[in-house]
C-alpha positions in Angstrom: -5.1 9.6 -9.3 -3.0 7.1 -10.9 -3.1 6.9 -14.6 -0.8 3.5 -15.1 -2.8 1.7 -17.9 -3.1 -2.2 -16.4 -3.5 -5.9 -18.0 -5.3 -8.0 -15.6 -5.2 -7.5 -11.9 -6.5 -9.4 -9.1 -7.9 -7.5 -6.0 -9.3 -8.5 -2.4 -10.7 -7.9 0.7 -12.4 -4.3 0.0 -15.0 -5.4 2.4 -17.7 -3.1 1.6 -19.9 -2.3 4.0 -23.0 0.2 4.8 -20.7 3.1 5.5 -20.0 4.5 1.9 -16.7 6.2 2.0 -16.1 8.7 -1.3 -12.4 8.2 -1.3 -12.6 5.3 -1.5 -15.1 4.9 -4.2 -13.2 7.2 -6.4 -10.1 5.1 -5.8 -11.9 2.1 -7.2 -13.5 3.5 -9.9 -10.2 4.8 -11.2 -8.3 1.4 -10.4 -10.5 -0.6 -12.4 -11.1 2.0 -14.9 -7.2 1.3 -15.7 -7.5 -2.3 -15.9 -8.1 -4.9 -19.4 -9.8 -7.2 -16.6 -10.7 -7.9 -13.3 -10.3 -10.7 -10.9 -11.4 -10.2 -7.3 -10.5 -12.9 -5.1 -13.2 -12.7 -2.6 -14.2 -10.0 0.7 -16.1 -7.5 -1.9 -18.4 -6.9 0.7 -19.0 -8.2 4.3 -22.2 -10.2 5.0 -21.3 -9.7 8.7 -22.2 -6.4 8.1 -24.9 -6.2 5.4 -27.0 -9.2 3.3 -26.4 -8.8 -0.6 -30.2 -7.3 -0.4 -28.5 -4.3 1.5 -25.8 -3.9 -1.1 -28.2 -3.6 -3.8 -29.5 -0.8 -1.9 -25.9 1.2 -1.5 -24.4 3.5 -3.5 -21.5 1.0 -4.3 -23.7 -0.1 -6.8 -22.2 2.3 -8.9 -19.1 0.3 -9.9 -21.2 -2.5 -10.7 -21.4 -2.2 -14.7 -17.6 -0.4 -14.3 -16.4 -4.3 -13.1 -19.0 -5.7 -15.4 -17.6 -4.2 -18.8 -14.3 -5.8 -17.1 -15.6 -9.1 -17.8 -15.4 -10.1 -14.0 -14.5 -13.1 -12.4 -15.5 -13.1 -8.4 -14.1 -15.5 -6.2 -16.5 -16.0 -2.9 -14.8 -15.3 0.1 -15.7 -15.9 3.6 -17.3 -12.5 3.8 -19.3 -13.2 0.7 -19.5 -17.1 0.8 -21.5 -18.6 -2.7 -24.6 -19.6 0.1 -24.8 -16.1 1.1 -25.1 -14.9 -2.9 -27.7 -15.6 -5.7 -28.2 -14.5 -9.4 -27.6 -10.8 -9.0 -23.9 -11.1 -8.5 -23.7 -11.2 -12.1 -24.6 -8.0 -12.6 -21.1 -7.1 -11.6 -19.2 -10.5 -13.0 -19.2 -12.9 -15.5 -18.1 -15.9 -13.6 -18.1 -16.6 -9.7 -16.1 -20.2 -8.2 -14.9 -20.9 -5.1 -11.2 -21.1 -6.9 -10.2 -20.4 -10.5 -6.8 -21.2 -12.8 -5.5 -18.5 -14.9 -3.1 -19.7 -17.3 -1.7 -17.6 -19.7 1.8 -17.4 -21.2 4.7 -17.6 -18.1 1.8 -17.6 -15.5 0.0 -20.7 -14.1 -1.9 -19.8 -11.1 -4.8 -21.2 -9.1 -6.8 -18.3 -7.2 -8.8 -18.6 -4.5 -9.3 -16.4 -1.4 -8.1 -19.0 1.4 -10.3 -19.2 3.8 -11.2 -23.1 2.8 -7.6 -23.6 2.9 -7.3 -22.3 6.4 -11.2 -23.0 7.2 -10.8 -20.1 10.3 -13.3 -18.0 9.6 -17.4 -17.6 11.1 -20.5 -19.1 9.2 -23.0 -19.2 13.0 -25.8 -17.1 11.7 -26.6 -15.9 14.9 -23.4 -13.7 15.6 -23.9 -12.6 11.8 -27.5 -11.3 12.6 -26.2 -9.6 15.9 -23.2 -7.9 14.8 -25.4 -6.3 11.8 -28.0 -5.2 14.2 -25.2 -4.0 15.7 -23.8 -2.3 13.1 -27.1 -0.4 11.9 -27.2 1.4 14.9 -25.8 5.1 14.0 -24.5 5.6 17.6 -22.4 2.7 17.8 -21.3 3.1 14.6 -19.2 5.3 16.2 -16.9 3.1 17.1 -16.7 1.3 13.3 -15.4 4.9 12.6 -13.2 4.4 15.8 -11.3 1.5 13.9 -11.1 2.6 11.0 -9.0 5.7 12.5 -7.4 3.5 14.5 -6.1 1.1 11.4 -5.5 4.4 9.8 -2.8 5.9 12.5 -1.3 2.6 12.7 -0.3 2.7 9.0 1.1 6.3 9.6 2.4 5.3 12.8 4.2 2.1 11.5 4.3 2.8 8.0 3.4 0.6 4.6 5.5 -2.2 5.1 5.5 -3.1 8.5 2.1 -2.5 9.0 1.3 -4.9 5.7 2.9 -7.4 8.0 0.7 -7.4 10.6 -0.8 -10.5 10.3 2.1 -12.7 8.3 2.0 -15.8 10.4 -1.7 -16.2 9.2 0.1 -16.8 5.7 1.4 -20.2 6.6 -1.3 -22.3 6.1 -1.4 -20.9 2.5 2.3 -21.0 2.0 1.9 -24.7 3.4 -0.5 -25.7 1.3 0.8 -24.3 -2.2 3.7 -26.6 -1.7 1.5 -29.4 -2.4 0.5 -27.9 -6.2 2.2 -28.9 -9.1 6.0 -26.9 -9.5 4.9 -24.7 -12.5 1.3 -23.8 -9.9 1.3 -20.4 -8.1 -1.2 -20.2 -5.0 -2.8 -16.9 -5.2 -4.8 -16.1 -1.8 -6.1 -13.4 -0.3 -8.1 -13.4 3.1 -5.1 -12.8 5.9 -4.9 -9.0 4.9 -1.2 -9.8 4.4 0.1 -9.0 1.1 3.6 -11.3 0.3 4.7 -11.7 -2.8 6.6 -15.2 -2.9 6.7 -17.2 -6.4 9.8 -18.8 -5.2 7.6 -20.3 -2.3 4.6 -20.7 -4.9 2.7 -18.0 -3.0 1.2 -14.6 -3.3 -0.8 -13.3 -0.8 -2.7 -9.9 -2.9 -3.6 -8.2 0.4 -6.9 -5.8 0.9 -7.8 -2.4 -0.2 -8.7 -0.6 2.8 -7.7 2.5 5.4 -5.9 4.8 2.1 -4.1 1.6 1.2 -4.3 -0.9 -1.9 -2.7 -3.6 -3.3 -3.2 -5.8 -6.2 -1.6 -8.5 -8.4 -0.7 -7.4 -11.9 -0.8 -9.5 -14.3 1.0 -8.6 -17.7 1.6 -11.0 -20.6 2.8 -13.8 -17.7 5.0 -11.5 -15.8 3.5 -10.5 -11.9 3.8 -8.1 -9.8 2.4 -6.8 -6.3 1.6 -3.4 -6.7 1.0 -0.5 -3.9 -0.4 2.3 -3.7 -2.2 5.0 -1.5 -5.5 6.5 -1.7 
């Protein structure tokens, strides 16, 4: 495991879901272990999997006073939209918005996942309730593990970076958008599960954790930087 001490970082798109995976626990317990404070920009968990009751009752509870001594921000995401959460979230964080400006020394940035920027993502309650039923049963979660060694031999097959770039073109909207904020305003997004690290453009995507592969935003006295690494 990495032992890299870390300022503030801002993560995404872990997408919990009932299938506890060890690895990747340990990963995150040791990434935010590093940290001075967390951020996560929305996906912590997917409702189109499991309600927030469900994740109450899984073992990724564990982590929850970890982030918590981490004075936590949470962004919703479209996975975990505010209407899908109540009280409880702050168990893990100290503040939850739909979008939030850090602003420190050399760093102005306004975070939010992106999915109300690119409004392309499902709220219909009835596909939600079916592809949960769905998931619960054990046979056909068969092929959820089918995916996830799927996504898994594509990264091997393709390697980091061109499989990070999957998905790019979803970044537009995002990148079109930040051009709008003020010229000292960084957009920092999440959602497209394609990290890009673009201050030039006023954009950085921070990417997912997922499939043995991270990324995150570092944040040190002002200065960023997209980090990588494997789990």
């Amino acid at each position: 495991m990495n032992d890299k001490k870390l300022k503030t970082i801002v993560i995404s798109d872990t997408h919990i879901t009932g299938v506890f995976h060890k690895k990747r626990y340990a990963y995150l317990e040791n990434l935010i272990s590093r940290c001075d404070k967390l951020i996560i920009n929305g996906d912590l968990w997917s409702y189109y999997s499991l309600s927030l009751d469900d994740v109450f009752k899984s073992k990724w509870t564990g982590l929850f006073p970890l982030m918590k001594s981490k004075k936590c921000i949470f962004i919703y995401g479209n996975h975990d939209r505010k209407e899908w959460c109540d009280d409880r979230i702050f168990q893990f964080c100290d503040e939850a918005h739909n979008e939030y400006h850090y602003k420190e020394e050399g760093a102005d940035l306004l975070i939010t996942h992106g999915h109300l920027i690119a409004n392309d993502s499902i709220t219909n309650e009835t596909y939600i309730k079916f592809n949960r039923l769905v998931n619960n049963f054990n046979k056909l979660n068969q092929s959820y593990r089918f995916y996830i060694f799927l996504q898994k031999s594509l990264l091997f097959l393709m390697g980091e970076s061109k499989y990070a770039q999957l998905f790019k073109k979803l970044n537009n909207p995002h990148i079109n958008y930040a051009k709008n904020l003020p010229d000292e305003t960084i957009l920092v997004a999440a959602h497209t599960h394609s990290p890009a690290f673009m201050p030039e453009k006023k954009y950085i995507n921070v990417g997912f954790i997922n499939f043995g592969l991270s990324f995150y935003l570092h944040i040190d006295n002002g200065k960023l930087s997209l980090e990588s690494e494997r789990y």
